[in-house]
DSSP file (Angstrom, degrees, kcal/mol; ACC not computed):
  #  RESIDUE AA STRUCTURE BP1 BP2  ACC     N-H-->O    O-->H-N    N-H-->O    O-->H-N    TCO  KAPPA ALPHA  PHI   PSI    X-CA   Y-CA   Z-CA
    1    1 A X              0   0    0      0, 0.0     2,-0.3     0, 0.0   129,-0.0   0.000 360.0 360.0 360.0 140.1    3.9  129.2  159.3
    2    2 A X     >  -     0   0    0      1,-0.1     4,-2.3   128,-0.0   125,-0.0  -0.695 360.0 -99.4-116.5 163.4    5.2  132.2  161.7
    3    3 A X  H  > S+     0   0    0     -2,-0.3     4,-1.0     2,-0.2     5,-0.1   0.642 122.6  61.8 -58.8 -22.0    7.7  134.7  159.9
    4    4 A X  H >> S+     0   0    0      2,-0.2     3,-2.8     1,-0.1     4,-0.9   0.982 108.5  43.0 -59.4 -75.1   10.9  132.9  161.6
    5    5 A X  H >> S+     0   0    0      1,-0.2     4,-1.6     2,-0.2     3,-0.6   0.829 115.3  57.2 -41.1 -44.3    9.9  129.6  159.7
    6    6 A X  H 3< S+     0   0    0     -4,-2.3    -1,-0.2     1,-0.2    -2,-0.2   0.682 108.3  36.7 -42.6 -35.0    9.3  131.9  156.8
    7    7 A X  H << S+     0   0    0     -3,-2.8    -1,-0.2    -4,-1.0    -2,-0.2   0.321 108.2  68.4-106.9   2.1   12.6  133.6  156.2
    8    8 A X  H XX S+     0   0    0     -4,-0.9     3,-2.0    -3,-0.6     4,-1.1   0.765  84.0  73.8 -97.7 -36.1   14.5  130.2  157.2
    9    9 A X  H 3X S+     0   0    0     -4,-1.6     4,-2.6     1,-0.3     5,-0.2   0.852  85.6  71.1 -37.6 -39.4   13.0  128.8  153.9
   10   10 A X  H 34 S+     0   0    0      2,-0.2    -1,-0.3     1,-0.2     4,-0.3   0.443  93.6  43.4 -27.9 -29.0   15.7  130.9  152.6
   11   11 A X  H <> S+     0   0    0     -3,-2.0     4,-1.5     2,-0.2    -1,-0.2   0.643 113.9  55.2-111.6 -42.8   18.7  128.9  153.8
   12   12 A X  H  < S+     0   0    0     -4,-1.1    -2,-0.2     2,-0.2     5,-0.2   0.865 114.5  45.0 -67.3 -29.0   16.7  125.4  152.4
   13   13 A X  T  < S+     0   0    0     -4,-2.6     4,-0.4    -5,-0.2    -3,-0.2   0.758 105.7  53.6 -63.6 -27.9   16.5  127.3  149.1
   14   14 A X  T  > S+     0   0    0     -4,-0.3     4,-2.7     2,-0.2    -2,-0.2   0.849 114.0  43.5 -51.3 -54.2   19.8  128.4  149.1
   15   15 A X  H  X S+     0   0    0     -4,-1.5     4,-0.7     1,-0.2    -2,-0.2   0.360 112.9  57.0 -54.0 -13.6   20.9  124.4  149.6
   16   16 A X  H  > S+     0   0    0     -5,-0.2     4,-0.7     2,-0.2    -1,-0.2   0.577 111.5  35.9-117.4 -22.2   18.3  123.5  146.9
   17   17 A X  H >> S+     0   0    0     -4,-0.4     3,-2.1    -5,-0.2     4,-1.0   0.843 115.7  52.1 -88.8 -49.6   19.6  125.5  144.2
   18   18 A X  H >X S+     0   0    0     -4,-2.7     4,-2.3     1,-0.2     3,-1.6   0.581 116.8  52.4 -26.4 -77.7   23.7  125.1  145.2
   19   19 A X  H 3X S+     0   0    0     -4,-0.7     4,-3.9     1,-0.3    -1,-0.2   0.651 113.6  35.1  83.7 -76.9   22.1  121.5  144.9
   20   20 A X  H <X S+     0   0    0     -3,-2.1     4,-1.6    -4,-0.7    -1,-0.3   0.812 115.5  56.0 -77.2 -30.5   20.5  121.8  141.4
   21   21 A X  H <X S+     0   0    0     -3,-1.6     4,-2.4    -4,-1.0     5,-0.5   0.920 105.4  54.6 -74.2 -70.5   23.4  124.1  139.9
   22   22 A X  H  X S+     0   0    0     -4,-2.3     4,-1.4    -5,-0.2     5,-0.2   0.937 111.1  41.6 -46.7 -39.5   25.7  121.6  140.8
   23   23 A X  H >X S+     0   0    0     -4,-3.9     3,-4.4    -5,-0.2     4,-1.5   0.953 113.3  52.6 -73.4 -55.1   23.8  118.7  138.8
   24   24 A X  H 3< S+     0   0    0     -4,-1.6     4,-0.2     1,-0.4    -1,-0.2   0.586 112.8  39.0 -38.2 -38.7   23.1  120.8  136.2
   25   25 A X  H 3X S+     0   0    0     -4,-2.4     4,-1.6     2,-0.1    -1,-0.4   0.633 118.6  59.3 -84.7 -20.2   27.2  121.9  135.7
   26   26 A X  H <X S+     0   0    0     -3,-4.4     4,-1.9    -4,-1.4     5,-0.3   0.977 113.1  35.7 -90.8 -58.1   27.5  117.6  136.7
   27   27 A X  H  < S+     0   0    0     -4,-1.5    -1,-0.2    -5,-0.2    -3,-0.1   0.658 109.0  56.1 -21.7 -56.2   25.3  116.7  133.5
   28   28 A X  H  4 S+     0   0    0     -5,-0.4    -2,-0.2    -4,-0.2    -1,-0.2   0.644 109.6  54.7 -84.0 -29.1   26.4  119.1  131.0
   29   29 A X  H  X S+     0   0    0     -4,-1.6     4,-1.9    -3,-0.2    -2,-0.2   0.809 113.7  38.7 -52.7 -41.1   30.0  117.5  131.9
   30   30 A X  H  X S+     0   0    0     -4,-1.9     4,-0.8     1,-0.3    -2,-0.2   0.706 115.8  51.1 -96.1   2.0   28.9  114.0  131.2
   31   31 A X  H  > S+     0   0    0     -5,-0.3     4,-2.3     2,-0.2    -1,-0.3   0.817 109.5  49.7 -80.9 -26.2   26.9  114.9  128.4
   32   32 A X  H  > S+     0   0    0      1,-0.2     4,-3.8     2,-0.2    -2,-0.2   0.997 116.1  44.5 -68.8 -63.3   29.8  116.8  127.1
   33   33 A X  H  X S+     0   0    0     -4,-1.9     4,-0.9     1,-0.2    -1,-0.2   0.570 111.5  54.0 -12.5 -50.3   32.0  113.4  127.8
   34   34 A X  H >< S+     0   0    0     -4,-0.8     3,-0.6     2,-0.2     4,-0.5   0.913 109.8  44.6 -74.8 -64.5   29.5  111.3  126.4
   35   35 A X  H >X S+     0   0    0     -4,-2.3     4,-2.2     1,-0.3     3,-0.6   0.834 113.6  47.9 -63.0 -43.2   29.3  113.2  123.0
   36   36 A X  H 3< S+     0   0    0     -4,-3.8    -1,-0.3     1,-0.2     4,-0.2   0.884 112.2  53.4 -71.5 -26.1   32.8  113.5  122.5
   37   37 A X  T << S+     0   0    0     -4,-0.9    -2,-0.3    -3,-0.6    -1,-0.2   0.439 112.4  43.8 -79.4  -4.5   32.9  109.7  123.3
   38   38 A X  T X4 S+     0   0    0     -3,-0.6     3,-3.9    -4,-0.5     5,-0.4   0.710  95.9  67.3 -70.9 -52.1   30.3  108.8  120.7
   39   39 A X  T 3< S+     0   0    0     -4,-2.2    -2,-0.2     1,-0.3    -1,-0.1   0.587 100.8  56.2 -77.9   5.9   31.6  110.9  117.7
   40   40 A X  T 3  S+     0   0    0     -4,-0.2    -1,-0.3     2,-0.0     2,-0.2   0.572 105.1  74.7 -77.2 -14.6   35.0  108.1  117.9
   41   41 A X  S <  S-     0   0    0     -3,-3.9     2,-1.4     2,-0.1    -3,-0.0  -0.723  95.4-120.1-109.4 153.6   32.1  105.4  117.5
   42   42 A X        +     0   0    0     -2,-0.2     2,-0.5     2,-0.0    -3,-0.1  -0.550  59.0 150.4 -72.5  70.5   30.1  104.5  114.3
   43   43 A X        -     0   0    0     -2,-1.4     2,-0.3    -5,-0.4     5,-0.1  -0.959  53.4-100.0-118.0 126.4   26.5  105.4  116.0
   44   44 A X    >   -     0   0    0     -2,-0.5     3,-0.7     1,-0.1     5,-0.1  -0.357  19.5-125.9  -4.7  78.9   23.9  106.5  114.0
   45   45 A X  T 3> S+     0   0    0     -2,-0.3     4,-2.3     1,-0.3    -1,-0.1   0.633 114.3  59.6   0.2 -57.0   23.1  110.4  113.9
   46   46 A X  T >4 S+     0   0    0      1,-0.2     3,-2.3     2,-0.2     4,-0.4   0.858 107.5  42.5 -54.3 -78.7   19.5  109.4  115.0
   47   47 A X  T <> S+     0   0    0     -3,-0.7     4,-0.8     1,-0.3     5,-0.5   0.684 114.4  53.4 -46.7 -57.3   20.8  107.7  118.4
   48   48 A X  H >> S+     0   0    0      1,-0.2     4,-3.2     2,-0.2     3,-1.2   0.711 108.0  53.4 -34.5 -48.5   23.1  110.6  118.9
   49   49 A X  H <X S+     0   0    0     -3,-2.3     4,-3.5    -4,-2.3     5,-0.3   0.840 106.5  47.2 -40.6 -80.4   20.3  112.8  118.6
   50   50 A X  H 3> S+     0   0    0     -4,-0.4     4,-0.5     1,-0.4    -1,-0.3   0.454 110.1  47.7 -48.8 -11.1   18.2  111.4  120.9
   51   51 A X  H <X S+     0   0    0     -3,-1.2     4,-2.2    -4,-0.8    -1,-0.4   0.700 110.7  54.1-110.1 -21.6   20.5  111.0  123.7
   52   52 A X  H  X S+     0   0    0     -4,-3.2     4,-2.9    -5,-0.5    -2,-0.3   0.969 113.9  45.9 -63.7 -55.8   21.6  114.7  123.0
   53   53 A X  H  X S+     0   0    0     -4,-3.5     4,-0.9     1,-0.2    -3,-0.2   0.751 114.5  46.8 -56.1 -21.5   17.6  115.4  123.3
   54   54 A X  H >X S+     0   0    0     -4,-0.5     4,-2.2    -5,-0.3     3,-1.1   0.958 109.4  51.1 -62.5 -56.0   17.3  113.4  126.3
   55   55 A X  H 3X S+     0   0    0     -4,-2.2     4,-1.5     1,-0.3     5,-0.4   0.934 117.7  44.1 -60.1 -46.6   20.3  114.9  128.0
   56   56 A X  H >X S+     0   0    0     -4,-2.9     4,-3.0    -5,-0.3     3,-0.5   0.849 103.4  60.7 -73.9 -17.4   18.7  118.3  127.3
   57   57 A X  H <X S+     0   0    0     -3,-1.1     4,-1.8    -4,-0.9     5,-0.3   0.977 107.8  43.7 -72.4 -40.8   15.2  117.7  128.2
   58   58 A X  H 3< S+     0   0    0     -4,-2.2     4,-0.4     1,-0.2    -1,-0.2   0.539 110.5  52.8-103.8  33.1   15.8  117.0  131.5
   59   59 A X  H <X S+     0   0    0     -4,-1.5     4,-0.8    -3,-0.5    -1,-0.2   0.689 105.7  58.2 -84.1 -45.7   18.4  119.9  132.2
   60   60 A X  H >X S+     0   0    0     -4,-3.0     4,-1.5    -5,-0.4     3,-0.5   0.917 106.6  44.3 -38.1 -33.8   15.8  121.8  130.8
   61   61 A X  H >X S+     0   0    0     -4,-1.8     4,-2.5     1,-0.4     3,-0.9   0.971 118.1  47.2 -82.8 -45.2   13.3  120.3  134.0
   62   62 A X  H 34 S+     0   0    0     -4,-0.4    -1,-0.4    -5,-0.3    -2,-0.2   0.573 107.6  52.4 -81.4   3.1   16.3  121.0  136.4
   63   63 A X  H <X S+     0   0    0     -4,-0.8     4,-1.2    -3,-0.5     3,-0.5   0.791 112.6  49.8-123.6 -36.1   16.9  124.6  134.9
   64   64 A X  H <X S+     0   0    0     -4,-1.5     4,-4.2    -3,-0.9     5,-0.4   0.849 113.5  43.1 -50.4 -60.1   12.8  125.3  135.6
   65   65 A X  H  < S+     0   0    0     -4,-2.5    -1,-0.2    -5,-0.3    -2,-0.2   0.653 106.8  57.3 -81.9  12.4   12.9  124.1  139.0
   66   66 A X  H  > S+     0   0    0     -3,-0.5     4,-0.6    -4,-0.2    -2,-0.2   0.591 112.5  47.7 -92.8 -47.9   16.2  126.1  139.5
   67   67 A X  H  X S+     0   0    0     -4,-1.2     4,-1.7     1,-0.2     5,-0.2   0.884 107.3  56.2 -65.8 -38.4   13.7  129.2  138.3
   68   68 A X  H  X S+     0   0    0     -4,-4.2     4,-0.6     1,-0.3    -1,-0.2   0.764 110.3  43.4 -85.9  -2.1   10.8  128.4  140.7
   69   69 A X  H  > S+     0   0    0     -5,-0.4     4,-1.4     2,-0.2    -1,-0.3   0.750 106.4  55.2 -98.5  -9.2   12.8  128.5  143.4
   70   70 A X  H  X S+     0   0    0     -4,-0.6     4,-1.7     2,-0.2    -2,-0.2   0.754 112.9  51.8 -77.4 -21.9   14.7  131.4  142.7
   71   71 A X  H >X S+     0   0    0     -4,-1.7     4,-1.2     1,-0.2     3,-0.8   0.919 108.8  45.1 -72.8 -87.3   11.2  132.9  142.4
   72   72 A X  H 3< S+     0   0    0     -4,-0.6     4,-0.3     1,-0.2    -2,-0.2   0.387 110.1  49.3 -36.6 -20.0   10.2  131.8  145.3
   73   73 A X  H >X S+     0   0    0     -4,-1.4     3,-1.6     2,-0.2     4,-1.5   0.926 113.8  58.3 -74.3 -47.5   13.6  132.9  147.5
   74   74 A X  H <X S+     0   0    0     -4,-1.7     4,-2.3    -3,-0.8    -2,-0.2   0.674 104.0  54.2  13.5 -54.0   12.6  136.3  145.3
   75   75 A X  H 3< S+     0   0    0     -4,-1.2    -1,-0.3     1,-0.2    -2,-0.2   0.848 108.2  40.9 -83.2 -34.6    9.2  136.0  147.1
   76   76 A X  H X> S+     0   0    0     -3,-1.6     4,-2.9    -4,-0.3     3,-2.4   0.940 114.2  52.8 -81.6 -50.1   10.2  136.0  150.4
   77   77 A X  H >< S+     0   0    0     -4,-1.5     3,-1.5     1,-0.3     4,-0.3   0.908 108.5  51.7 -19.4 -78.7   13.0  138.8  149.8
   78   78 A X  T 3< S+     0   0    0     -4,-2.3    -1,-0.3     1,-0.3    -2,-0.2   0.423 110.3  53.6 -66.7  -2.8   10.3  141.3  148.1
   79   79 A X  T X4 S+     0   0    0     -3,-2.4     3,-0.6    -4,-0.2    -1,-0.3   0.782 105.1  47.0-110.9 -16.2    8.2  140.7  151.2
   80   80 A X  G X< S+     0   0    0     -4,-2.9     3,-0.9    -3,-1.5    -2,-0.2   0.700 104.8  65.2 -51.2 -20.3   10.7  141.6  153.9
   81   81 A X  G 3  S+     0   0    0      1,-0.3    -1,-0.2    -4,-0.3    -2,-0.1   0.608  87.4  70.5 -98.1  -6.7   11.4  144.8  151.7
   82   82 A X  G <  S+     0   0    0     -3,-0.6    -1,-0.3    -4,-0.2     2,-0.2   0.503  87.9  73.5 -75.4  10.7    7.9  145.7  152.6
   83   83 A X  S <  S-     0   0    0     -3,-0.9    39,-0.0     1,-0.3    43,-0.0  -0.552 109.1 -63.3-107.0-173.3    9.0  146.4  156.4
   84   84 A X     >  -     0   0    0     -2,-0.2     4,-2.4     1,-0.1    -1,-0.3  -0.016  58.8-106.0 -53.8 173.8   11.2  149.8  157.3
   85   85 A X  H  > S+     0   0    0      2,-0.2     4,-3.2     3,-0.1     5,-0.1   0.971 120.9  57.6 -84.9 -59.6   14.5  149.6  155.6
   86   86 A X  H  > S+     0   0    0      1,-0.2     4,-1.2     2,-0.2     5,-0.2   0.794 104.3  47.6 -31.5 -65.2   16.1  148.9  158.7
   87   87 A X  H  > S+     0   0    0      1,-0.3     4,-2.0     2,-0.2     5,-0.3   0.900 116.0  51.0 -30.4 -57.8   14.0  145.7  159.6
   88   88 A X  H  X S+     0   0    0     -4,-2.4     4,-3.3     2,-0.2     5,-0.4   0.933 102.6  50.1 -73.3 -20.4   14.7  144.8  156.4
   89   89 A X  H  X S+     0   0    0     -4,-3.2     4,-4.8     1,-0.2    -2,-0.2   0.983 117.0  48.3 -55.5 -69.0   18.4  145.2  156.2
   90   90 A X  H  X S+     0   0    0     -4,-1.2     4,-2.1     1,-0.3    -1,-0.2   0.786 110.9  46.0 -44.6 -41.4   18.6  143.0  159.6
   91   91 A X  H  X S+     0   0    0     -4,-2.0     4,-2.8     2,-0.2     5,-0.5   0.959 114.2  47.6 -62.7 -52.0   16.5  140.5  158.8
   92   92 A X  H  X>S+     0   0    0     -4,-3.3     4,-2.6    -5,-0.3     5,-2.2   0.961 109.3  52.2 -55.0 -48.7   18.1  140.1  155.5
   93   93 A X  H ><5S+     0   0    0     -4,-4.8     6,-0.9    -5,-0.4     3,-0.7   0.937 117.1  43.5 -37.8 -73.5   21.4  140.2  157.1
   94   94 A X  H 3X5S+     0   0    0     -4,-2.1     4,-0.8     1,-0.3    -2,-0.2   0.910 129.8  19.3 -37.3 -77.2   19.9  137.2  159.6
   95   95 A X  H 3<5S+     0   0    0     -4,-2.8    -1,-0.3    -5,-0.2    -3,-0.2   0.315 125.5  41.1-101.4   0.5   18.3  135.2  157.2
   96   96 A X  T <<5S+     0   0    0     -4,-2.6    -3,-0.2    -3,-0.7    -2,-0.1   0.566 130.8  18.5-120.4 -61.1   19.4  135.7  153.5
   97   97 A X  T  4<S-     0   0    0     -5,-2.2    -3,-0.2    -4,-0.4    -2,-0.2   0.422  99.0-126.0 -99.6  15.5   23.6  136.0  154.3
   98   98 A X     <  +     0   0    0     -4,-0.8    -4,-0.2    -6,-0.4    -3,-0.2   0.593  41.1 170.9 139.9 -43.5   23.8  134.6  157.5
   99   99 A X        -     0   0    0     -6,-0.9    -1,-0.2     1,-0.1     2,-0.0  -0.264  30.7-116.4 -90.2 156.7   25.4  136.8  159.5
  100  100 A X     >  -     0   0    0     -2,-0.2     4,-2.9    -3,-0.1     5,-0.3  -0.254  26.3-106.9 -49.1 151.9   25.6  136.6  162.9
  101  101 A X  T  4 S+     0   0    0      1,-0.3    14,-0.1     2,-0.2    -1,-0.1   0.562 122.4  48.8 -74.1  -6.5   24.1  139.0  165.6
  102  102 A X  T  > S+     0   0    0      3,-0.1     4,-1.5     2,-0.1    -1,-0.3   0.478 107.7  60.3 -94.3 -10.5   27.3  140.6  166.5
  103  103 A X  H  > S+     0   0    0      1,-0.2     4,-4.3     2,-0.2     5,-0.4   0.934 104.9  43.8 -73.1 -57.7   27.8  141.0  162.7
  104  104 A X  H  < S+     0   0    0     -4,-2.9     4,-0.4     2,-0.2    -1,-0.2   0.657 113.3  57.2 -75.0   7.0   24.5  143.3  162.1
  105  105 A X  H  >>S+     0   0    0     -5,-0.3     4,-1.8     2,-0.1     5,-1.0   0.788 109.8  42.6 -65.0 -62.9   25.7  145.1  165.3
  106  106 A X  H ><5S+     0   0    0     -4,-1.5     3,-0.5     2,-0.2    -2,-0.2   0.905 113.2  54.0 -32.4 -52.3   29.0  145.8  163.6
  107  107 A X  T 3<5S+     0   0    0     -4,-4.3    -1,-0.2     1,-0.3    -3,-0.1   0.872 116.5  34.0 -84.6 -11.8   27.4  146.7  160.5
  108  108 A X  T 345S-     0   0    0     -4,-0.4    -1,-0.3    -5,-0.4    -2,-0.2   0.190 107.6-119.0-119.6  41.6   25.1  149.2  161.9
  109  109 A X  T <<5S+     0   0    0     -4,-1.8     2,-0.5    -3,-0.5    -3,-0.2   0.837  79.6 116.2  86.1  44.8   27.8  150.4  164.6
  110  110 A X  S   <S-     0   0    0     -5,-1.0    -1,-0.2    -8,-0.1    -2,-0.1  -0.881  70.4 -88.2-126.2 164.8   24.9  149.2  167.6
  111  111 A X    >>  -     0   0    0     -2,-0.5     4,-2.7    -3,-0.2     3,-0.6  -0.203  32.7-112.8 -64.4 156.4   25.2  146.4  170.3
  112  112 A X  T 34 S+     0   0    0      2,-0.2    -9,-0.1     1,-0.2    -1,-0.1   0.584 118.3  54.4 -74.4 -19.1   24.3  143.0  169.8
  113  113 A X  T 34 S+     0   0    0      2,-0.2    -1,-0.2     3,-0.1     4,-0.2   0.296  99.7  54.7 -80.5 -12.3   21.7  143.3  172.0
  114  114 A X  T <> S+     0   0    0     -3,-0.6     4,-3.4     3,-0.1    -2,-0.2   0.735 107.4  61.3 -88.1 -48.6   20.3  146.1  170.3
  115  115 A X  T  < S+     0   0    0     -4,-2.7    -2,-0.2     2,-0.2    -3,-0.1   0.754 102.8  43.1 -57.6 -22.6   20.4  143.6  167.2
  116  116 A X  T >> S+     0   0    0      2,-0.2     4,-2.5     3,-0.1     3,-0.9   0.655 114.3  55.4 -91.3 -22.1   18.1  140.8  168.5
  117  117 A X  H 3> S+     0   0    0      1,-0.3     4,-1.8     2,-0.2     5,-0.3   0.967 106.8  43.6 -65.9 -44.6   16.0  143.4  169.6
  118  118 A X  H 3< S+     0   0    0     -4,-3.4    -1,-0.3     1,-0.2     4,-0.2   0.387 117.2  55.0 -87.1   4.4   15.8  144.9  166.3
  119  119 A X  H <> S+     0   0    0     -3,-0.9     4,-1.5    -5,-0.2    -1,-0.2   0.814 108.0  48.1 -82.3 -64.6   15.3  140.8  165.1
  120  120 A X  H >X S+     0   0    0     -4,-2.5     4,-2.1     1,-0.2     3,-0.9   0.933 111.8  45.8 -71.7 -55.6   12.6  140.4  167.3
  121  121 A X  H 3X S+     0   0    0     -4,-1.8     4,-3.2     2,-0.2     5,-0.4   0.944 112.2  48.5 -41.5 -58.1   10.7  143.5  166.3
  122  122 A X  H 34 S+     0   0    0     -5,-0.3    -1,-0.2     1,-0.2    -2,-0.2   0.717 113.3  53.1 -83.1   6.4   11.0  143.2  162.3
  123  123 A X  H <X S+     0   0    0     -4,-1.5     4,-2.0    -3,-0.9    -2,-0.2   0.769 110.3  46.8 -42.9 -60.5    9.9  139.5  163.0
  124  124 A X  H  X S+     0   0    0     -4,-2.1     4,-1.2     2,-0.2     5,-0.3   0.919 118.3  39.3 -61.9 -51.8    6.8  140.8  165.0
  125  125 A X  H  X S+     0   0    0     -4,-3.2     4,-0.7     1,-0.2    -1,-0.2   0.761 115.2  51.9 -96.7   4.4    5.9  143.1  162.5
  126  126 A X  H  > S+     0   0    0     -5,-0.4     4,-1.7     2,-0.2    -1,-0.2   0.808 109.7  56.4 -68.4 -49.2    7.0  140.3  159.3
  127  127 A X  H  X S+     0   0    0     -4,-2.0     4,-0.7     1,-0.3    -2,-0.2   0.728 106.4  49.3 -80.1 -11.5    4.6  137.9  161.4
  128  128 A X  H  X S+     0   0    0     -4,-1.2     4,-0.7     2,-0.2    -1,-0.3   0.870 110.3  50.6 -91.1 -37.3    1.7  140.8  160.9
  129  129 A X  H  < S+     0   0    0     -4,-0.7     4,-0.4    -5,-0.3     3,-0.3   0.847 103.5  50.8 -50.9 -48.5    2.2  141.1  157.4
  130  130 A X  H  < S+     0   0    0     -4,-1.7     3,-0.5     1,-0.3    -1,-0.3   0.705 107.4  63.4 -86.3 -26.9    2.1  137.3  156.3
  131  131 A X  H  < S+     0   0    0     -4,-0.7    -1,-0.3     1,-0.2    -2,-0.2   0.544  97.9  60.7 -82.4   5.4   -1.6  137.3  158.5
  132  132 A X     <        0   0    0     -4,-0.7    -1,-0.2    -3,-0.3    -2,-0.2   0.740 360.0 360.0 -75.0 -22.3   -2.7  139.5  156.2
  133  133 A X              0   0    0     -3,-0.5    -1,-0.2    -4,-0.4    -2,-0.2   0.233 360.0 360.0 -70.9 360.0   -2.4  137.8  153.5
């Protein structure tokens, strides 16, 4: 994988937690819904139980794989912060918020062209890093 493909995992992790946060708030509604729609019925404490322990185990599994990816966007950050602070600031700008290449000219008061140059370089020297590993 070359350092482009590397920091672009970043924007599928971004989509995969929104993704997982959303079931998770989507769940906890209908569990909530559910519970309140039970206790009007004559069901057995045990059944409640169990479907409350169901509903929680597997928010618990979504709430784990909501942590390993957070690790893992985490992972990618903390190795970008291993380039100059500039490089990383652009890249992060690029690939963690977003921005456009006239934006991280604007934010560091340079040309736009001066910004894919400064892309291309803390790419090249991202791409040296991850073959060292």
């Amino acid at each position: 994988m070359n350092a482009k493909e590397y920091l672009e995992q970043i924007k599928d992790i971004d989509a995969l937690i929104k993704s997982v946060c959303t079931d998770i708030e989507e769940r906890e509604e209908r569990a909530l819904r559910v519970t309140t729609a039970i206790r009007s019925y004559l069901v057995p404490s045990r059944a409640k139980q169990r479907m409350a322990d169901a509903i929680d185990e597997y928010v618990d599994i979504e709430r784990g794989e909501l942590k390993e990816l957070i690790r893992k966007r985490q992972e990618i950050i903390d190795t970008m912060k291993l380039l100059p602070s500039k490089e990383y600031g652009v890249l992060f700008r690029r690939y963690a918020l977003g921005c456009e290449f006239y934006e991280i000219a604007t934010a560091y008061d340079r040309s736009e062209s001066w910004a894919k140059a400064m892309t291309r370089t803390a790419l090249d020297n991202l791409q040296r890093i991850l073959d060292e590993r």
